[in-house]
C-alpha positions in Angstrom: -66.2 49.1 -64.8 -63.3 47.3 -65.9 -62.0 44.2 -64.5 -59.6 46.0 -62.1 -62.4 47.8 -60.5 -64.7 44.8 -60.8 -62.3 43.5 -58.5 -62.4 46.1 -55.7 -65.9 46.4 -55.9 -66.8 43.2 -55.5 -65.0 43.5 -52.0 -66.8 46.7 -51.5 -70.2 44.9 -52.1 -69.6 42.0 -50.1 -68.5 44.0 -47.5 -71.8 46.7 -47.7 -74.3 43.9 -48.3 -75.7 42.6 -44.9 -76.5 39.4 -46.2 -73.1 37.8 -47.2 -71.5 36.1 -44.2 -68.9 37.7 -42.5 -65.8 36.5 -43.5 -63.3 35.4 -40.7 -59.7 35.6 -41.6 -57.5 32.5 -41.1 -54.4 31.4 -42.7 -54.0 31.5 -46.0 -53.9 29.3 -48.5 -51.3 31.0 -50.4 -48.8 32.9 -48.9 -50.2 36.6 -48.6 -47.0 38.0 -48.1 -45.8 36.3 -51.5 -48.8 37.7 -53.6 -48.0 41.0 -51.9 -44.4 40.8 -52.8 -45.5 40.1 -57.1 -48.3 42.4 -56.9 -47.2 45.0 -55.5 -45.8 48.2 -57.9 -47.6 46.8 -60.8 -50.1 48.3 -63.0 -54.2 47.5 -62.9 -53.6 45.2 -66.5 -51.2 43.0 -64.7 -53.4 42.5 -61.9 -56.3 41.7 -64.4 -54.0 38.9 -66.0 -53.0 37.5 -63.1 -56.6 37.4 -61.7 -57.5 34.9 -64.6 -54.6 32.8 -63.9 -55.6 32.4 -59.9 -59.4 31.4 -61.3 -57.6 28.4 -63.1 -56.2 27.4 -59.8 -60.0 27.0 -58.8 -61.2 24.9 -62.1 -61.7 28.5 -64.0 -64.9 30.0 -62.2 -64.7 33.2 -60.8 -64.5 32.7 -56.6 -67.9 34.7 -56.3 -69.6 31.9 -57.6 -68.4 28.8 -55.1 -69.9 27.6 -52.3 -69.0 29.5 -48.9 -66.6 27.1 -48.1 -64.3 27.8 -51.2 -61.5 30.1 -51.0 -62.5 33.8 -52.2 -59.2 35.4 -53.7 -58.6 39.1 -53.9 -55.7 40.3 -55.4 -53.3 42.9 -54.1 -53.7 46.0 -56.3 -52.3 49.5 -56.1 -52.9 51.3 -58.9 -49.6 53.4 -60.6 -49.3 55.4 -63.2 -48.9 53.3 -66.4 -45.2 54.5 -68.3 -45.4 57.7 -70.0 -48.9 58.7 -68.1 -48.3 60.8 -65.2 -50.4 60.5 -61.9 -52.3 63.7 -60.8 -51.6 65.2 -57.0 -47.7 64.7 -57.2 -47.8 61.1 -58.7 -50.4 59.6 -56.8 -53.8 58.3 -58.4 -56.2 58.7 -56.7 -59.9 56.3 -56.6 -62.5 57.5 -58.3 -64.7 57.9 -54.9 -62.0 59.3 -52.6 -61.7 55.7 -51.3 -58.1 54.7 -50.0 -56.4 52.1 -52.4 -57.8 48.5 -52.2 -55.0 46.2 -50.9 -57.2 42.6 -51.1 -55.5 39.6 -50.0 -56.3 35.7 -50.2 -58.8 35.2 -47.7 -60.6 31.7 -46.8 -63.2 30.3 -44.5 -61.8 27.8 -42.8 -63.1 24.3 -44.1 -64.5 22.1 -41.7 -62.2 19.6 -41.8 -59.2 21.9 -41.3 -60.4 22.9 -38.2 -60.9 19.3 -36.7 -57.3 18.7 -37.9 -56.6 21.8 -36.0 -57.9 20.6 -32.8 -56.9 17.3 -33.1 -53.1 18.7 -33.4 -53.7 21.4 -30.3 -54.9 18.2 -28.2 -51.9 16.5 -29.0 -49.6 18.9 -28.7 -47.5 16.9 -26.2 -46.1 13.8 -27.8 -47.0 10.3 -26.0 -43.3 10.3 -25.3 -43.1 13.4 -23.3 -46.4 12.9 -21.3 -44.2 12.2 -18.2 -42.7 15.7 -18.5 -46.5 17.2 -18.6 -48.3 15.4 -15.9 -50.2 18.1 -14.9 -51.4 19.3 -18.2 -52.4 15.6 -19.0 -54.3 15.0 -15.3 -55.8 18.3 -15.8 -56.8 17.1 -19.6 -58.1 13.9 -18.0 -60.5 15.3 -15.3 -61.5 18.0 -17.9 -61.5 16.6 -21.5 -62.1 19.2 -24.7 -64.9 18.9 -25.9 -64.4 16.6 -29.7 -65.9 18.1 -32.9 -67.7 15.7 -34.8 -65.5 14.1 -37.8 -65.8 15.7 -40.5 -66.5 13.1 -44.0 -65.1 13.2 -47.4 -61.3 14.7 -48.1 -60.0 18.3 -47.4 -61.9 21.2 -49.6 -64.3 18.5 -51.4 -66.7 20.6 -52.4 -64.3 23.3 -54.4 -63.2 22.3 -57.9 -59.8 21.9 -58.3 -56.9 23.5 -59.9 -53.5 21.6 -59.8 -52.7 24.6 -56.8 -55.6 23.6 -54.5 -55.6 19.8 -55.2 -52.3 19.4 -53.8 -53.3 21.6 -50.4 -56.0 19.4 -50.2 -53.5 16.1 -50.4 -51.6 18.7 -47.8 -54.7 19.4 -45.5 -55.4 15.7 -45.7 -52.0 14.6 -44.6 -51.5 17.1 -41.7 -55.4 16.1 -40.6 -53.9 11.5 -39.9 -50.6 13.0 -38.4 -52.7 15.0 -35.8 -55.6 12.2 -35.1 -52.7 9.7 -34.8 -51.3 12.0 -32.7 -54.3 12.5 -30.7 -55.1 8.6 -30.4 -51.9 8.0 -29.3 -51.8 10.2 -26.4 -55.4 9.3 -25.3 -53.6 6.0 -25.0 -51.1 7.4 -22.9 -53.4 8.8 -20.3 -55.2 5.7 -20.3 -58.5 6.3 -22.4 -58.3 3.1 -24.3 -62.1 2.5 -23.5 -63.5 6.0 -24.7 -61.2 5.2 -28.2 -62.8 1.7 -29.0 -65.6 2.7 -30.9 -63.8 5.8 -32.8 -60.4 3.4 -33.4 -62.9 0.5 -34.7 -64.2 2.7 -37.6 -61.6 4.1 -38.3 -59.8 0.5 -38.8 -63.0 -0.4 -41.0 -62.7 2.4 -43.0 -59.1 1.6 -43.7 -58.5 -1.5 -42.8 -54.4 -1.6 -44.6 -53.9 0.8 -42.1 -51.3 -0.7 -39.7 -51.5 2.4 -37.1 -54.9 2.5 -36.7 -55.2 -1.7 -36.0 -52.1 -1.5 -34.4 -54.0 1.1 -32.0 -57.1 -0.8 -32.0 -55.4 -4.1 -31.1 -53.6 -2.2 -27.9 -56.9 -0.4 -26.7 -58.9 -3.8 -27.0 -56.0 -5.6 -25.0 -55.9 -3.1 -22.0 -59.6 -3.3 -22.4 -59.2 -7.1 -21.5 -60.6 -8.4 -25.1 -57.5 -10.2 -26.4 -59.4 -12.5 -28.4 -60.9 -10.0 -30.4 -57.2 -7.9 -30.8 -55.9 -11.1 -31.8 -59.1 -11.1 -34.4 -58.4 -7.5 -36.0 -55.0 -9.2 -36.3 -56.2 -12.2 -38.6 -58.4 -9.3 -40.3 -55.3 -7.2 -41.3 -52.8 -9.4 -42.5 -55.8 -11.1 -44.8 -56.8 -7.6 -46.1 -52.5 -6.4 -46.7 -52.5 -10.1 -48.3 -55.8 -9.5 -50.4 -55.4 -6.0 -51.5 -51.5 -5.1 -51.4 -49.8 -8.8 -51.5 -48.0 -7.9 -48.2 -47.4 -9.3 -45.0 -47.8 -7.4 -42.0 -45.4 -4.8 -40.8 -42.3 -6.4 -38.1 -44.1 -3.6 -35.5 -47.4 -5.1 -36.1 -45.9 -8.3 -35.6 -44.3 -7.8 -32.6 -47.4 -6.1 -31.0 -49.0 -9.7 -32.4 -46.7 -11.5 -30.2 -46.7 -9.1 -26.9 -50.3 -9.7 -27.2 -50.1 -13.6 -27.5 -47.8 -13.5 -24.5 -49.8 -11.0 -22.6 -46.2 -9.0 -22.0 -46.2 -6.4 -19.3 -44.7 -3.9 -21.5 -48.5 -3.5 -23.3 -49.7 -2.5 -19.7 -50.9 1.2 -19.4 -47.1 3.3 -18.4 -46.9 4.3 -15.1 -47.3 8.2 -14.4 -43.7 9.7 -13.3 -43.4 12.2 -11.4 -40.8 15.0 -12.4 -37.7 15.7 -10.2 -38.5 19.1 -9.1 -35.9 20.9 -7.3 -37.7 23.6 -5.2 -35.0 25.3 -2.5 -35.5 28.2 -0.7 -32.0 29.2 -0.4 -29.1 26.7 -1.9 -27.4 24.7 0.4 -23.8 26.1 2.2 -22.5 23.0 4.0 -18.8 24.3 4.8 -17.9 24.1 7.9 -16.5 27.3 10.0 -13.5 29.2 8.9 -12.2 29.0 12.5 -9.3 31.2 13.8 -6.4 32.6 11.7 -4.5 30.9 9.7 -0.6 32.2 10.2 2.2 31.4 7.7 -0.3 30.2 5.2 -0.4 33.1 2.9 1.4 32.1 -0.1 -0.5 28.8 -0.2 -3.8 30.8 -0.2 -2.8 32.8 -2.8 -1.4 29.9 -4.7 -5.1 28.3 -3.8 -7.5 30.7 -5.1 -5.5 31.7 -8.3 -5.7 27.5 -8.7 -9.5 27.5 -8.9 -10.1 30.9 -10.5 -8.0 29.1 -13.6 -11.5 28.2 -15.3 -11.2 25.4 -17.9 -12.9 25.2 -21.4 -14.6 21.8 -20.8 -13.9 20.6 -16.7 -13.9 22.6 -13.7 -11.2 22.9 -11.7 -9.7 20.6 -9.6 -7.7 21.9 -6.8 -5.7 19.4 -3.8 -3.8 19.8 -0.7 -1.4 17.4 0.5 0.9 17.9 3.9 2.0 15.6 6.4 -0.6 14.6 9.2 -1.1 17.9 11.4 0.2 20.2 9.2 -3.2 22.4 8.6 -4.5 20.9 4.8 -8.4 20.9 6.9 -7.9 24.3 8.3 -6.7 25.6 4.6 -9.0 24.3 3.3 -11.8 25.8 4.9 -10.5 29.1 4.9 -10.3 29.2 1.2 -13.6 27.7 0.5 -14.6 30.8 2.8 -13.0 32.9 0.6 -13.9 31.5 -2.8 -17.1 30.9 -2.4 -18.7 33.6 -3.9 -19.1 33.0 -7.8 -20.7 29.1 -6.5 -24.5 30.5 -6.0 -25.8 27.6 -6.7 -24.4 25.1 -3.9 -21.5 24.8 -1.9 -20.9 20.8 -0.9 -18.6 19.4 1.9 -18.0 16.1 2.7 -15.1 14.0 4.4 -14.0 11.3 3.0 -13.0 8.5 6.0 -14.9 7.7 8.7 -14.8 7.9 12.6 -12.4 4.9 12.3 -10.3 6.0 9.5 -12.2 3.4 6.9 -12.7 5.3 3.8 -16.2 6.1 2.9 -18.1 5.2 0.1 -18.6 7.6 -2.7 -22.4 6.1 -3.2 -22.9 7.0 0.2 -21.6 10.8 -0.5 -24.0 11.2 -3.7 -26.5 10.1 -1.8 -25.8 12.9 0.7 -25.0 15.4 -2.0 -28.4 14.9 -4.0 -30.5 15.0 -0.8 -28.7 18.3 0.4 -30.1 19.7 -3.8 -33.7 18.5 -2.7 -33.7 15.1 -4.8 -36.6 12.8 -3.2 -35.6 10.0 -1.3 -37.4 7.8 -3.6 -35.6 9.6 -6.8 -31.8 8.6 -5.4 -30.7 6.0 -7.7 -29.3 2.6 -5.9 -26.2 2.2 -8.0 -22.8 4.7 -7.8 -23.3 4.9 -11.6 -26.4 6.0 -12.0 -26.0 8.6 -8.6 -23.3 10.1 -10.2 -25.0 10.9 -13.9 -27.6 12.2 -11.8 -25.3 14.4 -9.6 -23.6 15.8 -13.0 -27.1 16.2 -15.2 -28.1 18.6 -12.0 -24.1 20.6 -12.2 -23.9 20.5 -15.8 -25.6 24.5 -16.0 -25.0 25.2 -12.3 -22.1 26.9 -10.3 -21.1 24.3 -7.3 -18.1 24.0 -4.9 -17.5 20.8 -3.9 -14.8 20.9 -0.7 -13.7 17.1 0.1 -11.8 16.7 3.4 -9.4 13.7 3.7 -9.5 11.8 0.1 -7.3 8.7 0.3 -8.0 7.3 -3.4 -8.5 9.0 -6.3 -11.6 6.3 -7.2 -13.2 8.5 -4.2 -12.8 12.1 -5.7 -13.4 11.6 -9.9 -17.4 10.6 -9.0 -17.8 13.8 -6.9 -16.3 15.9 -9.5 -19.4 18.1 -10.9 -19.7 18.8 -15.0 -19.8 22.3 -15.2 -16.9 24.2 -16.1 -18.0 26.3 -13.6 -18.3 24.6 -10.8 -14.8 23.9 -9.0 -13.5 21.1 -6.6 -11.2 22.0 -3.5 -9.5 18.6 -1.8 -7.7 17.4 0.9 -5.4 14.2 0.5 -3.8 12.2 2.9 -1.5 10.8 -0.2 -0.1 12.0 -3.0 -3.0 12.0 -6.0 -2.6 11.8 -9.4 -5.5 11.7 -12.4 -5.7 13.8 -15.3 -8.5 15.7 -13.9 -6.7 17.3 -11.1 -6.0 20.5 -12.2 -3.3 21.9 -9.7 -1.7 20.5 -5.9 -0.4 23.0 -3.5 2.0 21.5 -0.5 1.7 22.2 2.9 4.7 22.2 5.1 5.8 23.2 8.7 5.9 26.7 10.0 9.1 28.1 10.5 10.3 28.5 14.1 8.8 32.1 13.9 5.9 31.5 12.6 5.2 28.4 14.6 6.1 31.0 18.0 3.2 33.9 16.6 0.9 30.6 16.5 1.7 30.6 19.7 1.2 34.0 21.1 -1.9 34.3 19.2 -3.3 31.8 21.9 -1.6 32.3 24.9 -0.7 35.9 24.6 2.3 37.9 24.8 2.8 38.1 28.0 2.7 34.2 28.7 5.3 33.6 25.8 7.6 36.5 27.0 8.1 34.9 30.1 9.9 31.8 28.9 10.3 32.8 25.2 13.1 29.9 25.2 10.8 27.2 26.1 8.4 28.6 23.5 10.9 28.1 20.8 12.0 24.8 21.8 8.1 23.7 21.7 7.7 25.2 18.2 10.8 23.0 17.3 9.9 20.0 19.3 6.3 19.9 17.1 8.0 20.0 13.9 6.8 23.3 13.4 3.1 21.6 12.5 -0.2 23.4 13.3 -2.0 20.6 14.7 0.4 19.9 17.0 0.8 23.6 17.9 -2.4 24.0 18.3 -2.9 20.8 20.8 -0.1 21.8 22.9 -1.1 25.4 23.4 -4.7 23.8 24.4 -2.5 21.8 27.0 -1.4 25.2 28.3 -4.6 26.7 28.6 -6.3 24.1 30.2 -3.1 24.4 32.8 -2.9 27.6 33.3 -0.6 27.2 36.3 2.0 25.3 34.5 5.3 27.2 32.6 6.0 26.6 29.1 9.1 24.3 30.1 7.2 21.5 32.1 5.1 21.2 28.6 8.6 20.6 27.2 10.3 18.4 29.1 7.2 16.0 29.1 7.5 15.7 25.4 11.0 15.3 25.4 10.5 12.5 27.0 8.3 11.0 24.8 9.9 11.8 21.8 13.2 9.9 23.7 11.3 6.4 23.9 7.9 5.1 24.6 6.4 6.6 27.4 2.4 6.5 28.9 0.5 7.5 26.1 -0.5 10.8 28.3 0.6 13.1 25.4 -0.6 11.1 22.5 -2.5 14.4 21.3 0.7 16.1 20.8 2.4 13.6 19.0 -0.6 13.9 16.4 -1.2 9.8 16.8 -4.0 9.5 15.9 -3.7 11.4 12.7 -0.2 9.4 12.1 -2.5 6.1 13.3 -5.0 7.1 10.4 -2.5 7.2 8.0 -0.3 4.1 8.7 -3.6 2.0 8.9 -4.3 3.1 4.8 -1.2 1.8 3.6 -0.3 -2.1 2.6 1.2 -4.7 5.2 4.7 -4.5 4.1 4.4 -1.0 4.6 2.8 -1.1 8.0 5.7 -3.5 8.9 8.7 -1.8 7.4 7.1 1.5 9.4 7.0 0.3 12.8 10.7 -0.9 12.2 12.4 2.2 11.1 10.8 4.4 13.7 12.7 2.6 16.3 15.4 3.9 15.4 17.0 7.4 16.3 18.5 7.7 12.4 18.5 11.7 11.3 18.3 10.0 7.4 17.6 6.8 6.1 19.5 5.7 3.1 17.7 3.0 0.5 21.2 0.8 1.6 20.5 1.6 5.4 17.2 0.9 5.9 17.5 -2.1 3.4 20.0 -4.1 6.2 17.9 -2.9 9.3 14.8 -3.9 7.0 16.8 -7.0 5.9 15.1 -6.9 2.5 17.0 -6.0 -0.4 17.7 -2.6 -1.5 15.5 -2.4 -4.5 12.3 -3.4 -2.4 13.3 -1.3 0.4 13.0 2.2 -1.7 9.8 0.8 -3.1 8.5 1.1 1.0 10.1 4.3 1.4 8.9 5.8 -1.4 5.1 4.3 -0.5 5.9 6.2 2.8 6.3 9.5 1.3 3.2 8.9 -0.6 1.3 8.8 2.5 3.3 11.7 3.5 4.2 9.7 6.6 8.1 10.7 5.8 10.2 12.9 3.5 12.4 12.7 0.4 15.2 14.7 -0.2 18.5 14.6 -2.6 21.3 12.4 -0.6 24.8 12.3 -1.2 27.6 10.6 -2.6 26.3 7.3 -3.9 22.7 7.7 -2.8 20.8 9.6 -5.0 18.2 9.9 -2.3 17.5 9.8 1.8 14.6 9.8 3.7 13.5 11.5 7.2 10.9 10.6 9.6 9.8 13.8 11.6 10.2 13.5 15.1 6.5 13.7 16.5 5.4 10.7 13.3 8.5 9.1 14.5 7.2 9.2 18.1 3.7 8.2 17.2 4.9 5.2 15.0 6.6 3.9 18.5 3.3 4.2 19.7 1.9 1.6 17.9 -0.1 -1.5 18.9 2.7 -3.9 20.0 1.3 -7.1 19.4 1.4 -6.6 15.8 3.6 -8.9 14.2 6.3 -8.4 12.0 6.1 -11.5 10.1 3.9 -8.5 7.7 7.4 -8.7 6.0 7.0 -12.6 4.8 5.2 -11.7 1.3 8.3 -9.6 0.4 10.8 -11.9 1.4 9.3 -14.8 -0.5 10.1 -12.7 -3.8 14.1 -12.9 -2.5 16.3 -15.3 -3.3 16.9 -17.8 -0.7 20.6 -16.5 0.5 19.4 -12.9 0.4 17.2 -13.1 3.6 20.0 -14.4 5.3 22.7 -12.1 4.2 20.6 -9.0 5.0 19.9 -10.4 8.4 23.6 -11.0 9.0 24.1 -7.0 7.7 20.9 -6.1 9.8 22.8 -7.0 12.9 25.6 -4.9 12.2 23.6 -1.9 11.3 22.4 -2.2 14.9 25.1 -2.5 16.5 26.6 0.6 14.4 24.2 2.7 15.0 23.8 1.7 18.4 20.5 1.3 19.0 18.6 -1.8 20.2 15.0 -2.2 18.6 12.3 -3.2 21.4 11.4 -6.2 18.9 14.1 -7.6 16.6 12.9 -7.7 12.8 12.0 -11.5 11.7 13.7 -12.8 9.2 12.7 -15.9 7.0 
């Protein structure tokens, strides 16, 4: 038999004779796919030469001959037809006995000390770092511990000679069998075993005692075992042997540990088992409120709405707001198109307002807080800062869809930390004031209805035949509540609580109002407490140059106007006018001649700013008129007097002057 056959018939006898072990599989110390891949297609010589090379990889005997330990290689062979010497049955050769071809690969018994490596690196399979994440798997490791192999002496495949191939698996083997016992101590340490590792970790730091990561180990387990004199020892211990053998000085980690332990520092203590956030919901939380009735007139700012927060962006969601004056319908939009859009947001739709029953502005802390507890967070998992709620907040929206739907934002420092991470997600707002930040993505205006519109409002509640009867008192309501839902909506309330009453009695009680300061009986239909809300947000000066100008019965204020009734100058007048049309308490349009711009008060804010407290005093005004010269005040107050008298009005209370 020639050596090619020797070959396959050595597997055949080991595999016939009952007395050889069986041989289990396991991986390979060569690659069997590689030796596949040379082998394969070549004639029975090459197979022969290469056989003799692979015995010089194990010191030059044949494998047959080595303990059951060594590696037994087998060759792939497939015998072809040599060049020029045709194979019988259509160019396949077949075996001499009918047998299939012999396709042998590398095989090995496992050495000892490979599989404690390999058990070592399935018990710490979870990195000390990530025990928190595994709590389970580590309590359940800790009430039922794996049984431990006994350690296995003397280096990787000791007892095979070695070729140049197998001594550097061995240095391999060796290498991979510290990473997985360090591995392995170190998690025991985790989970708090230090008094089960003192006797393994002490001879394992005599065995090598210029080890740093075994004493470093040792001196930890000893100290949570309450010996710090004898940590402190294997201490003195090391650094002699480093200094004895090696000429070095401890490492700056062993150092440190040195010190922690000297100062008995908390952070040596055993961790503290965390437990995960888990976020377990039935069904996701959908906090918007109800759509209510119909909305009428509001169709183009739908449409304009949802096409806004269908826009997705590449790296933000979107951010869509709604401004109007007070009562003109930016809540009741708002949750009619959260309604409507909230399909694609599966994951959680959000609402919260953002002032309280007072009008204060609430706390954005306070609204995270709400938010994560809606999501399931534990009470105890909240964090106490805004900071830290709001990275938490975005970590749990960064792969989610979420609508967020905030009702009455004043600031934008209340909106940008309730703003979710996921393009996704999308935020729909509602602002008392004009908002500006880079992240808003789109604002949509709400206005008054027009007269007809404002008249199907009303029909829709009252019904036909109610407005048909007195269709001209109707009208003159629509006009006499600037046309704004809010107010619509409270007066036709009136009328259905008052059946009995026509549509003109409704009328001529707010004419009166909106004539002068009346009883306060109607305040509902003025919208003051909205208009109340709103004033109370803005700054002193503001509030002061409010209550003056609503006063009067002026169609248009005029920067020049309203500075000589304000008797401020003119260039810190339109800075108040203009803060009033941020707050959407009046409105700005193109003026003529001279003045590039004039502004309007509608007639029910106008009749809610008469309403106001009246001992509030004007002297508000005094910061501003300490930035005037000294003879502007009294100019302006001379001019103030004459505007008065031109437009021949007298104020309740006269404006102060410095």
């Amino acid at each position: 038999m020639d050596a090619g056959d020797g070959a396959c018939g050595g597997n055949q006898s080991a595999r016939s004779d009952g007395s050889a072990p069986a041989r289990r599989r396991t991986d390979a110390v060569g690659s069997q796919t590689a030796h596949r891949a040379q082998f394969a297609g070549r004639p029975v010589e090459h197979c022969r030469q290469n056989r003799q090379n692979h015995r010089g990889a194990l010191g030059g005997q044949p494998p047959g001959e080595r303990h059951h330990h060594s590696a037994d290689l087998h060759l792939p062979i497939k015998e072809t037809a040599a060049p020029g010497h045709p194979a019988p049955h259509g160019g396949r050769r077949r075996h001499p006995r009918g047998r299939r071809p012999a396709h042998l690969s590398l095989r090995v018994r496992a050495h000892p000390r490979l599989r404690h490596a390999r058990h070592h690196a399935v018990r710490a399979a979870v990195r000390p770092g990530q025990a928190g994440a595994g709590g389970r798997r580590h309590e359940r490791r800790r009430r039922d511990p794996l049984p431990r192999p006994a350690p296995v002496a003397g280096p990787a495949l000791v007892d095979v000679g070695h070729g140049p191939v197998l001594r550097a698996e061995g240095l391999r083997l060796e290498e991979m069998y510290k990473n997985a016992l360090e591995r392995r101590i170190e998690a025991d340490l985790h989970l708090g075993r230090h008094h089960e590792l003192l006797g393994e970790l002490t001879r394992l730091a005599a065995e090598q005692p210029t080890h740093e990561g075994f004493q470093a180990k040792l001196m930890l387990a000893l100290h949570r075992a309450g010996r710090r004199s004898e940590a402190l020892k294997v201490y003195q211990r090391t650094r002699s042997a480093l200094a004895r053998e090696l000429g070095l000085d401890p490492s700056n980690d062993l150092e440190q540990l040195h010190r922690a332990v000297l100062a008995a520092d908390e952070s040596l203590a055993l961790p503290r088992q965390r437990t995960p956030v888990r976020i377990s919901r039935t069904r996701p939380p959908r906090q918007l409120p109800p759509e209510g009735t119909a909305l009428v007139g509001r169709q183009p700012q739908v449409a304009a709405l949802l096409s806004a927060l269908s826009a997705r962006q590449h790296h933000a969601p979107p951010v869509v707001v709604i401004t109007g004056p007070p009562g003109s319908g930016k809540s009741a939009l708002c949750k009619q198109v959260g309604h409507r859009a909230n399909g694609p947001y599966t994951d959680a739709q959000l609402y919260a307002r953002l002032v309280d029953a007072q009008g204060r502005p609430a706390d954005p802390r306070d609204v995270l807080a709400e938010f994560l507890r809606a999501l399931d967070v534990p009470e105890d998992r909240i964090p106490a800062t805004r900071s830290e709620r709001c990275r938490l907040f975005r970590t749990w929206t960064a792969d989610r869809r979420v609508l967020v739907t905030l009702d009455d934002v004043v600031r934008t420092d209340q909106l940008l930390p309730l703003v979710p991470a996921s393009p996704d997600c999308a935020v729909l707002v509602t602002a008392r004031r004009q908002l500006y930040a880079p992240e808003i993505t789109a604002t949509v205006e709400v206005g008054p209805l027009t007269a007809e519109e404002g008249l199907r409002l009303l029909t829709n509640v009252l019904g036909k035949h109610r407005i048909s009867q007195d269709e001209a008192a109707a009208r003159e309501l629509v006009r006499l509540c600037d046309g704004l839902p809010a107010a619509l909506q409270a007066a036709a309330a009136r009328l259905q609580l008052r059946p009995h009453w026509p549509i003109s009695k409704l009328v001529k009680g707010l004419r009166g109002e909106t004539a002068g300061p009346g009883n306060g009986g109607n305040q509902d239909l003025v919208l003051y407490s909205r208009v109340e809300r709103s004033y109370r947000l803005t700054s002193p000066a503001v509030q002061s140059a409010f209550r003056v100008l609503t006063r009067f019965e002026v169609d248009a204020f005029t920067p020049r106007r309203a500075a000589r009734l304000l008797r401020i100058s003119e260039v810190q007048t339109e800075a108040l006018l203009d803060e009033l049309v941020e707050f959407q308490l009046m409105t700005a349009e193109p003026g003529e001649g001279d003045d590039l711009l004039q502004y309007r008060f509608l007639p029910s804010v106008r009749a809610a700013g008469r309403r106001l407290p009246a001992d509030e005093p004007d002297e508000l005004l005094s910061p501003v008129y300490q930035t005037v010269p000294a003879t502007v005040p009294a100019t302006c107050a001379a001019i103030g007097d004459a505007c008065v008298s031109e437009l021949g009005a007298q104020p309740e209370r006269a404006p102060v002057s410095s």
